[in-house]
Kinemage of the C-alpha trace (Angstrom):
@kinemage 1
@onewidth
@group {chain A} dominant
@subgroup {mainchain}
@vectorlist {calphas} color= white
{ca unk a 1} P -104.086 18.079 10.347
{ca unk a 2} L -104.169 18.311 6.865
{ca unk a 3} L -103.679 21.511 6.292
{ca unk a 4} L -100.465 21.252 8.187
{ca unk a 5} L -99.029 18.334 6.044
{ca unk a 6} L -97.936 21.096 2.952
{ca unk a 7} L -96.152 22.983 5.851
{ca unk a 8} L -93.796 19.750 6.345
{ca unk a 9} L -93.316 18.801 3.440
{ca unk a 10} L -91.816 22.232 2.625
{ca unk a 11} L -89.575 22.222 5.634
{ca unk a 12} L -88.179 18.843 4.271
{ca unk a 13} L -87.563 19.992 1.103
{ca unk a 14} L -85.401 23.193 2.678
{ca unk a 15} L -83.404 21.198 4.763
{ca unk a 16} L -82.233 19.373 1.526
{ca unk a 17} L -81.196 21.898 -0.288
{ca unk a 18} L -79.588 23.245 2.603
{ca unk a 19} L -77.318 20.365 2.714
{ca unk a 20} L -76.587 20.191 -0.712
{ca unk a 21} L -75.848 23.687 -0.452
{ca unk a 22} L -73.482 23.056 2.219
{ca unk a 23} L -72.330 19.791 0.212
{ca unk a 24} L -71.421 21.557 -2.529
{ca unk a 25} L -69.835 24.563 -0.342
{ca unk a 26} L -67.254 22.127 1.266
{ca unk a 27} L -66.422 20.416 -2.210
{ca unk a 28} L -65.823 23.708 -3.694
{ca unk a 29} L -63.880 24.861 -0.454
{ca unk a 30} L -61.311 21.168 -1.084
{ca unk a 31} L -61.263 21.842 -4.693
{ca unk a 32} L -59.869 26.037 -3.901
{ca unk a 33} L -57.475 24.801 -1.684
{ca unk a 34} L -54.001 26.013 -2.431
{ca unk a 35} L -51.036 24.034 -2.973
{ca unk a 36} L -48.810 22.767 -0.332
{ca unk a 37} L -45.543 20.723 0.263
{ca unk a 38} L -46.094 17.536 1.331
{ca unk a 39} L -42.528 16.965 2.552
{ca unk a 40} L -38.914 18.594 2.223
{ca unk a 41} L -36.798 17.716 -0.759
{ca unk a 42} L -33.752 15.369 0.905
{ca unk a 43} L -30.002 16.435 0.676
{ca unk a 44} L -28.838 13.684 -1.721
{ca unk a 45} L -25.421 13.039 -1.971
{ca unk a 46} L -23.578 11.052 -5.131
{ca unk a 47} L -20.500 9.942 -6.310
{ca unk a 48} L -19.101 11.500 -9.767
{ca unk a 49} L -20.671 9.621 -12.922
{ca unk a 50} L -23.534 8.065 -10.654
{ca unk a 51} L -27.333 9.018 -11.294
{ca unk a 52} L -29.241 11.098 -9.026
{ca unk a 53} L -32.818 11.775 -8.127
{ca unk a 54} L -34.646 15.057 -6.446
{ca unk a 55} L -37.921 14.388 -5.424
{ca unk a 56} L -40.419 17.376 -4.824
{ca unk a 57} L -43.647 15.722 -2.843
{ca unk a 58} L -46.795 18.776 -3.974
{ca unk a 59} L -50.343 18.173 -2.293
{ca unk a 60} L -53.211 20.177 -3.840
{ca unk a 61} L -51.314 21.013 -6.564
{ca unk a 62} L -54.618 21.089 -9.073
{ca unk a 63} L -53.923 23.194 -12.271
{ca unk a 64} L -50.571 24.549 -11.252
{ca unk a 65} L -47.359 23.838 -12.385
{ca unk a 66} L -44.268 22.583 -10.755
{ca unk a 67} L -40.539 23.947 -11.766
{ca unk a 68} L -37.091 22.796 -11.721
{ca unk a 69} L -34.564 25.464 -11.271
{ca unk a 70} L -30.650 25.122 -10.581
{ca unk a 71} L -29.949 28.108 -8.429
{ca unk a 72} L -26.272 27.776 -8.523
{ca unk a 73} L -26.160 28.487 -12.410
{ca unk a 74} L -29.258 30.574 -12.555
{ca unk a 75} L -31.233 27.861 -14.915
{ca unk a 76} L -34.310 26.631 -15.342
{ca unk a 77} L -34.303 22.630 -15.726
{ca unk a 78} L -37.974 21.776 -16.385
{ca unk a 79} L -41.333 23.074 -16.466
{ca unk a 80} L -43.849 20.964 -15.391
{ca unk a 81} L -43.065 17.444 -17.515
{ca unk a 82} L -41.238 19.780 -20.087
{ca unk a 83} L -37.605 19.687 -19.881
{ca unk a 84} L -35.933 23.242 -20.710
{ca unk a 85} L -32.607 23.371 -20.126
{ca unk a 86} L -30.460 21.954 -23.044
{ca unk a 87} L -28.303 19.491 -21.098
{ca unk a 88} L -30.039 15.943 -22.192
{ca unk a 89} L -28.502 14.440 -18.448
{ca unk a 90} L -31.231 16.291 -16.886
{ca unk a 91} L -35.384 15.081 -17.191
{ca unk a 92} L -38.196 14.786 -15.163
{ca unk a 93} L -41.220 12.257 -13.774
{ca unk a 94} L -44.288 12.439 -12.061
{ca unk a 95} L -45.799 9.179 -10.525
{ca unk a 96} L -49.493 10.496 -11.083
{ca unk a 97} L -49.856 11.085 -7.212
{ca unk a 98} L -48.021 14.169 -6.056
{ca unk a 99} L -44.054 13.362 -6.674
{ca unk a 100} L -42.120 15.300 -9.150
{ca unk a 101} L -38.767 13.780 -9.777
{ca unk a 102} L -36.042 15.924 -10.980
{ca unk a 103} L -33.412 13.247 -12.603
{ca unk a 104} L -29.740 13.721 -12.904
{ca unk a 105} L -27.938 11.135 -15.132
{ca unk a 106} L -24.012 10.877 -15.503
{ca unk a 107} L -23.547 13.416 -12.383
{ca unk a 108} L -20.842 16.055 -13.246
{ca unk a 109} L -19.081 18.109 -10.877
{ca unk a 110} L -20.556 21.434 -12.155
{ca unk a 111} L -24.318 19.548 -10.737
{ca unk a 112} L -23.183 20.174 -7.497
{ca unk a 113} L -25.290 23.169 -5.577
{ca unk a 114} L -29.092 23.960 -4.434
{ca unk a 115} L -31.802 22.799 -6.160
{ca unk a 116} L -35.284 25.105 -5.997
{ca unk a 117} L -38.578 22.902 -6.995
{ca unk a 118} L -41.370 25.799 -7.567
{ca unk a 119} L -45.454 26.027 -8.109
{ca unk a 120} L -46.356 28.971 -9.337
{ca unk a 121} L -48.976 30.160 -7.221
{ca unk a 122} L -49.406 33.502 -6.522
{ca unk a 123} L -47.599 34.145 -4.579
{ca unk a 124} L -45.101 31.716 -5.758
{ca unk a 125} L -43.891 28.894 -3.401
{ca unk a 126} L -40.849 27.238 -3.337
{ca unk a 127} L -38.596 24.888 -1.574
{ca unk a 128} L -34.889 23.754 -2.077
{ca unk a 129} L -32.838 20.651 -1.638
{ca unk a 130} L -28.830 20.322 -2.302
{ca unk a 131} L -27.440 17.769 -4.663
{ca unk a 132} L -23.769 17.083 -3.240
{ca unk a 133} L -21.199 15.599 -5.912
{ca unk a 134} L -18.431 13.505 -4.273
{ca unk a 135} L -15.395 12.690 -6.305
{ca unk a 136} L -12.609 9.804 -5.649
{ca unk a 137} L -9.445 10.960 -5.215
{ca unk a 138} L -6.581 11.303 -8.000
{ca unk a 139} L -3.031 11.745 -7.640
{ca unk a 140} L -2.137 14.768 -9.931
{ca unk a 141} L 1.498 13.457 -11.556
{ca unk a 142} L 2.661 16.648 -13.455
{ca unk a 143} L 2.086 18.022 -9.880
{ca unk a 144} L 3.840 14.945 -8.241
{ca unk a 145} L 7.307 13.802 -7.745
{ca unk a 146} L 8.091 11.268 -10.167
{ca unk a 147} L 8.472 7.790 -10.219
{ca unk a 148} L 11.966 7.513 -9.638
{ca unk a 149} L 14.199 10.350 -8.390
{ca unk a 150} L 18.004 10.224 -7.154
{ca unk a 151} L 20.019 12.230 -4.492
{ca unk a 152} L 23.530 12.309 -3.214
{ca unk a 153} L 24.027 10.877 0.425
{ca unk a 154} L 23.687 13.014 3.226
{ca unk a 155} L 21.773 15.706 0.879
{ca unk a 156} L 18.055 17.309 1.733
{ca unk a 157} L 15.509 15.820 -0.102
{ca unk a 158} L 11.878 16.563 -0.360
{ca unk a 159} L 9.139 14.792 -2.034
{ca unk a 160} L 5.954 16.209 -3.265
{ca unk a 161} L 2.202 14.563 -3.512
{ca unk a 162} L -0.692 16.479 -5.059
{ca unk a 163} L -4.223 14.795 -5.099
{ca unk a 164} L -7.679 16.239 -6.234
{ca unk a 165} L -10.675 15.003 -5.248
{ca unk a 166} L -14.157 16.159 -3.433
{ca unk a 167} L -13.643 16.429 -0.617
{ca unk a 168} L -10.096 17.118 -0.533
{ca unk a 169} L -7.942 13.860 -0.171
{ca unk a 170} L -5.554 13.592 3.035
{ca unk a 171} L -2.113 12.252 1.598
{ca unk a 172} L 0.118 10.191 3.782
{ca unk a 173} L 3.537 8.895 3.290
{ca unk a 174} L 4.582 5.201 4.292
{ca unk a 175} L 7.270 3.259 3.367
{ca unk a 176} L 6.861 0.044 0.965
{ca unk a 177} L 8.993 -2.125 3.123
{ca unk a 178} L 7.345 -1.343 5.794
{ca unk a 179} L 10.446 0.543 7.883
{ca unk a 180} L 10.386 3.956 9.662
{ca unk a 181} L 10.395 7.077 8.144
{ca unk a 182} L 13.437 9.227 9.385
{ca unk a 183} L 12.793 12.768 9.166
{ca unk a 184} L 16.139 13.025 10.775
{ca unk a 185} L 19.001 11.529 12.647
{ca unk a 186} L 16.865 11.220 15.683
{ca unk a 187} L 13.532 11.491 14.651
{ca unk a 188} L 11.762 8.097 12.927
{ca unk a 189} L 7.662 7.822 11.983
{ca unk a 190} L 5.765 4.787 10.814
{ca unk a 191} L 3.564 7.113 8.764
{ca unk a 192} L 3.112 11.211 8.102
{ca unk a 193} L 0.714 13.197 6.759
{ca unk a 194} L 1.051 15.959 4.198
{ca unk a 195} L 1.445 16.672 0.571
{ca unk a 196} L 5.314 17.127 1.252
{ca unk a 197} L 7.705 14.692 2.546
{ca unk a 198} L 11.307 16.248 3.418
{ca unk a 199} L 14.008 13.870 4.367
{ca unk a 200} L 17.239 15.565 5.849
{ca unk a 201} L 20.618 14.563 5.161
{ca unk a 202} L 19.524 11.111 3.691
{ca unk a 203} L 21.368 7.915 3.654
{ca unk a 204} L 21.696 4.873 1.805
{ca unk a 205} L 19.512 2.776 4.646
{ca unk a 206} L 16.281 5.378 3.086
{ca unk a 207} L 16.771 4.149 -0.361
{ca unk a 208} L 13.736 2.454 -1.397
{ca unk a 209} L 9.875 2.495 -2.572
{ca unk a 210} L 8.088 5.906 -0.982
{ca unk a 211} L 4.172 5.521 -1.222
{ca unk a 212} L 1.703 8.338 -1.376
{ca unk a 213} L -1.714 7.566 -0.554
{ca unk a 214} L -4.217 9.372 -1.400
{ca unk a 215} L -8.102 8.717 0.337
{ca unk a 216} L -11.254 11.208 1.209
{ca unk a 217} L -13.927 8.485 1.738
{ca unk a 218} L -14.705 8.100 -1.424
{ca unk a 219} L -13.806 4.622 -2.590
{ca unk a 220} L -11.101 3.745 -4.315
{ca unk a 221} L -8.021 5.144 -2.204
{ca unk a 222} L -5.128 5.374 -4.523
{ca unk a 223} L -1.109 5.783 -3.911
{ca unk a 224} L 1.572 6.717 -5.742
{ca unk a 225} L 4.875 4.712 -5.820
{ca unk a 226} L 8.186 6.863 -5.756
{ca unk a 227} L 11.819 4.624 -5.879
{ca unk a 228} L 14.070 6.882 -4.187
{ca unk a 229} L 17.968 5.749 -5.144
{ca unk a 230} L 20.502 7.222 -2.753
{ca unk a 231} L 23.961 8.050 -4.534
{ca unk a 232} L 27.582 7.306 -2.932
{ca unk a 233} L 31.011 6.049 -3.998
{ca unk a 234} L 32.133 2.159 -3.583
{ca unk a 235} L 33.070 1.409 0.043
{ca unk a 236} L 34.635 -1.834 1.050
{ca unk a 237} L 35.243 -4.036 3.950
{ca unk a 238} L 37.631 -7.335 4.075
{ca unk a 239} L 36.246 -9.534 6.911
{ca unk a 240} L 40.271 -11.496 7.043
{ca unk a 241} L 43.027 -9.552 5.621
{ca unk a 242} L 45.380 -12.499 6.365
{ca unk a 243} L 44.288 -16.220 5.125
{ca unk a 244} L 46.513 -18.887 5.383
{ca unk a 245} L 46.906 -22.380 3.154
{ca unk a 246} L 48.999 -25.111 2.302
{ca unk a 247} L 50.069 -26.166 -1.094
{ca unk a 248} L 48.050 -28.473 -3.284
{ca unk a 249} L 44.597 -27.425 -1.529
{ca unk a 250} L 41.983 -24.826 -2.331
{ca unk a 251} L 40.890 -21.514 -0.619
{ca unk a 252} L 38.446 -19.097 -0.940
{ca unk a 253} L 38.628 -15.308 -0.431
{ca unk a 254} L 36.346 -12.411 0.259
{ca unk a 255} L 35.614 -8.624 0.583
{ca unk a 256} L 32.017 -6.871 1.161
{ca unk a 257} L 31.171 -3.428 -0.980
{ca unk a 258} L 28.509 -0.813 -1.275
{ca unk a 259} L 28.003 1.546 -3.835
{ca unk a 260} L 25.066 3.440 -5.936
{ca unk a 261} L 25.208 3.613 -8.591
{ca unk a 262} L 25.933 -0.073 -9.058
{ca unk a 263} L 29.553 -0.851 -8.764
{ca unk a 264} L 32.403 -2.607 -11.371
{ca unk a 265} L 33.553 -5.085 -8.770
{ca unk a 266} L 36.723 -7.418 -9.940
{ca unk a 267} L 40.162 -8.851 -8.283
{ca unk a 268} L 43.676 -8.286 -9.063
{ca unk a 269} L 46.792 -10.700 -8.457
{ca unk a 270} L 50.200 -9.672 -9.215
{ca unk a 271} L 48.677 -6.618 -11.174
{ca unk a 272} L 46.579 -8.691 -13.553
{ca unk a 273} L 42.865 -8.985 -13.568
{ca unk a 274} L 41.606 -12.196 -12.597
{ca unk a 275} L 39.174 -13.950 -14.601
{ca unk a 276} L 37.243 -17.398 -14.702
{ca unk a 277} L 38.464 -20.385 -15.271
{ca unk a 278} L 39.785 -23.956 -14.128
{ca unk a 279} L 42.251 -22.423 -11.622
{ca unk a 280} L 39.919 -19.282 -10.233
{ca unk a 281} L 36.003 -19.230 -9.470
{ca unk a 282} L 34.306 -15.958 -8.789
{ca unk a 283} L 31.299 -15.457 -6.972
{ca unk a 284} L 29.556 -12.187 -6.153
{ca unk a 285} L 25.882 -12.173 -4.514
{ca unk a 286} L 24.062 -8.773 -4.736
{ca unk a 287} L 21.397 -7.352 -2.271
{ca unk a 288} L 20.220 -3.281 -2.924
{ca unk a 289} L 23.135 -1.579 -2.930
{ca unk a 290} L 25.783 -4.553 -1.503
{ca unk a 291} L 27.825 -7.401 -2.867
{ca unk a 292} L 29.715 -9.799 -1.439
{ca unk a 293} L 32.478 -11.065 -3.561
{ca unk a 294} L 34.297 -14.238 -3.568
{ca unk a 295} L 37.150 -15.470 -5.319
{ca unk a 296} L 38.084 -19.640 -5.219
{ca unk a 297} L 42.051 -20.563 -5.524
{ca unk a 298} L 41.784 -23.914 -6.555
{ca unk a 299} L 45.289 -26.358 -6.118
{ca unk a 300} L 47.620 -23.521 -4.434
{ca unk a 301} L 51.377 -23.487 -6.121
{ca unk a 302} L 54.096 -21.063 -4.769
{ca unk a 303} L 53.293 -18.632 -7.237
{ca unk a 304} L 49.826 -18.359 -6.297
{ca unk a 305} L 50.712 -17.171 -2.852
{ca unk a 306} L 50.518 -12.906 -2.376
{ca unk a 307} L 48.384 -10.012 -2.329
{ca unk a 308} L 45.346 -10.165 -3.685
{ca unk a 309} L 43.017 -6.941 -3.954
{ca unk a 310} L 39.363 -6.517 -4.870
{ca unk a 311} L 38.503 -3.441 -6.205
{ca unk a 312} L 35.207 -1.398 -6.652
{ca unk a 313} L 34.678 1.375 -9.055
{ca unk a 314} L 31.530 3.525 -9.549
{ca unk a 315} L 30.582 6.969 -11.751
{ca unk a 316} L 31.597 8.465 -7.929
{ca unk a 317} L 34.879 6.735 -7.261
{ca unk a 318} L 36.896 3.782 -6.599
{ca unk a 319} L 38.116 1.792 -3.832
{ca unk a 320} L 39.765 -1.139 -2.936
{ca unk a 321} L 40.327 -3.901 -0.184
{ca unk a 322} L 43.450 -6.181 0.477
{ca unk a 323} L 43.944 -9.898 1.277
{ca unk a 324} L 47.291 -11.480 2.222
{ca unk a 325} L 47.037 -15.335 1.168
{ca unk a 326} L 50.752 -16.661 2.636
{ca unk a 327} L 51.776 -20.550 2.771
{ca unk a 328} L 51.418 -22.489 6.061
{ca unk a 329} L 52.782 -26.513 6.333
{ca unk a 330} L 50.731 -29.401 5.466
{ca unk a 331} L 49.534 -30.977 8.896
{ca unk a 332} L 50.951 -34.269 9.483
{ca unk a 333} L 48.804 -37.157 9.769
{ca unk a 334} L 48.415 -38.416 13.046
{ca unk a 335} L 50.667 -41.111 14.964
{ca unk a 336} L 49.003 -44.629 15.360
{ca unk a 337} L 48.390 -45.685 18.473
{ca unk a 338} L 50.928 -48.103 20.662
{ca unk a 339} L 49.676 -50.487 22.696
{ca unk a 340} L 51.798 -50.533 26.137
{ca unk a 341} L 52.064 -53.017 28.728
{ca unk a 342} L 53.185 -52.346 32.229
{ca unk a 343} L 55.667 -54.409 34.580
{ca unk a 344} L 52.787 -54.862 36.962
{ca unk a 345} L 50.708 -56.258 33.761
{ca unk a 346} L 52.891 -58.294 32.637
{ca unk a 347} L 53.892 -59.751 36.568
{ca unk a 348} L 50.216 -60.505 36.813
{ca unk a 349} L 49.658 -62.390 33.340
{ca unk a 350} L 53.133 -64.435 34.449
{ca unk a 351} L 50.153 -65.555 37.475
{ca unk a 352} L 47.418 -66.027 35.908
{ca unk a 353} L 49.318 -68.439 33.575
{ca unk a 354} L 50.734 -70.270 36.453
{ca unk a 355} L 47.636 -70.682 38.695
{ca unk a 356} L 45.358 -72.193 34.989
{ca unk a 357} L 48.824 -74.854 34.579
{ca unk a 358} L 48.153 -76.215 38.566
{ca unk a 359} L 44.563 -76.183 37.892
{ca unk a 360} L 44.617 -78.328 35.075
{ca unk a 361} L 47.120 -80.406 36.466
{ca unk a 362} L 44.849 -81.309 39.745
{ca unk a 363} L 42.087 -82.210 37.128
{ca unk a 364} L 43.816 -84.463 35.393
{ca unk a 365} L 45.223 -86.802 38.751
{ca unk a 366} L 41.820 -86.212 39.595
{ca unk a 367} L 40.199 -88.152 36.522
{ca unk a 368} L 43.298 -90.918 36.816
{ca unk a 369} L 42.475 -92.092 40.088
{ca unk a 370} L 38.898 -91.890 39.506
């Protein structure tokens, strides 16, 4: 028995070093392993001007070294916590675990693309992510219509909208008072779509505010505002040709006119131009491209009974209405009323009278012999 305890004891010792043979085999084995990526670098989308951040998750990565490399412009951005590239927007962080983050500060357009994040191994590996840039949309004015633009009635007309942005903006037309669109005679939209907005054989009832909006779902939308002023010669309407008055009162006279550009609107009497005073008022209340114009007669005489015109004149022309203001009588004022009394009225208060003088009679011979 003795002699067999060495032989143990030996055996023991073997199956220690065996183990930290095999110890040491599997600590070498996690310490060789190669590098690996943990997870896929995102798509990461931002907004013009924003900041942006590319991670690049590395297991294993030991003594290796990761890279940052725009493939889009062929350039290397960083080597391991070294920036390279000479564009101070760009650096890079590593949170001690396995995350490299690639940084992008003030995002310009020219960012935009695919993004490599390599370890070089041999053979190298490699994986890519892509940095999209969005951009807001802007109305491009030397492109544009501008702000205010005139045609003649019943002339074509079309109106441009150019917008850049990222993606590209949509552009729709609408109308600032909120009416329809006529594309033509027939044909009326709340709203179109396009960069171009053509508007046949216009008419004064299209004059107004045109907006262009501008959106790609990148806040803010914008719009453009474009006044559109339809051009045509005075044109005017008397409502009563013919007004009569008597002497000694006042009267007031009319006519309706529309014109753009603006019109000179006034009113003649016996070939003179009327103007303010005691004996005339004038009135005239504008809307767009109408007036209404009134003129006040005040204490009519016979010479202020005739023709009276109003007249309209415009860079395109000139027009005029008439009004016939003639004398008519001073009513009369009315008769005051006559009481009249019947024969049968008066035949019964003749009865009446009679019957109360026998009544009070019979009282009276009534109290005496009492």
């Amino acid at each position: 028995m003795c002699r067999g305890a060495p032989e143990l004891t030996s055996n023991t010792n073997t199956i220690i070093v065996l183990n930290w043979l095999l110890l040491i085999h599997v600590m070498c084995q996690g310490a060789t392993e190669k590098p690996r990526f943990a997870e896929p670098i995102p798509n990461v989308t931002v907004a013009v001007g924003r900041d942006a951040i590319l991670p690049c998750v590395v297991a294993n990565l030991g003594t290796y070294q990761v890279a940052w490399i725009h493939i889009d412009r062929q350039m290397i951005l960083t080597i391991h916590r070294q920036v390279v590239a000479r564009v101070p927007r760009f650096s890079v962080s590593h949170d001690n675990q396995k995350t490299w983050q690639l940084h992008v500060s003030d995002v310009q357009q020219e960012d935009r693309g695919y993004y490599m994040c390599q370890v070089n191994t041999n053979p190298m590996i490699s994986q890519i992510g892509y940095l999209q840039v969005v951009v807001p949309p802007n109305i491009v004015d030397d492109e544009s219509t501008p702000s205010s633009v005139a045609a003649r009635e019943n002339q074509n007309l079309t109106l441009h909208c150019q917008a850049a942005g990222f993606p590209d903006p949509k552009i729709i037309w609408r109308r600032e008072d909120g009416q329809p669109i006529f594309l033509d005679r027939r044909k009326k939209v709340n709203a179109l779509e396009g960069a171009q907005l053509t508007l046949a054989r216009i008419s004064r009832t299209e004059m107004g505010a045109y907006l262009c909006i501008a959106t790609n779902g990148v806040p803010p939308t914008v719009s453009k505002r474009i006044t559109l002023d339809v051009e045509f010669g005075p044109m005017i309407w008397v409502p009563n040709q013919l007004v009569g008055a008597p002497s000694g009162t006042d009267v007031t006279i009319d006519c309706h006119t529309e014109a753009f550009p603006r019109a000179i609107n006034f009113w003649i009497h016996e070939n003179v131009i009327i103007l303010p005073s005691v004996k005339y008022s004038l009135d005239a209340s504008e809307s767009s491209y109408r007036s209404h114009m009134k003129l006040t007669i005040r204490d009519l005489r016979p010479t202020d009974f005739g023709n009276y015109r109003c007249i309209s004149k415009n860079s395109l022309g000139e027009t005029e209405g008439s009004v016939r203001l003639y004398e008519i009588p001073m009513p009369s004022s009315p008769p005051k009323p006559i009481k009249v009394i019947s024969e049968a009225n008066k035949t019964g208060c003749c009865l009446a009278v009679w019957l109360s003088t026998v009544l009070l009679q019979l009282l009276i011979d009534n109290l005496h012999c009492s």
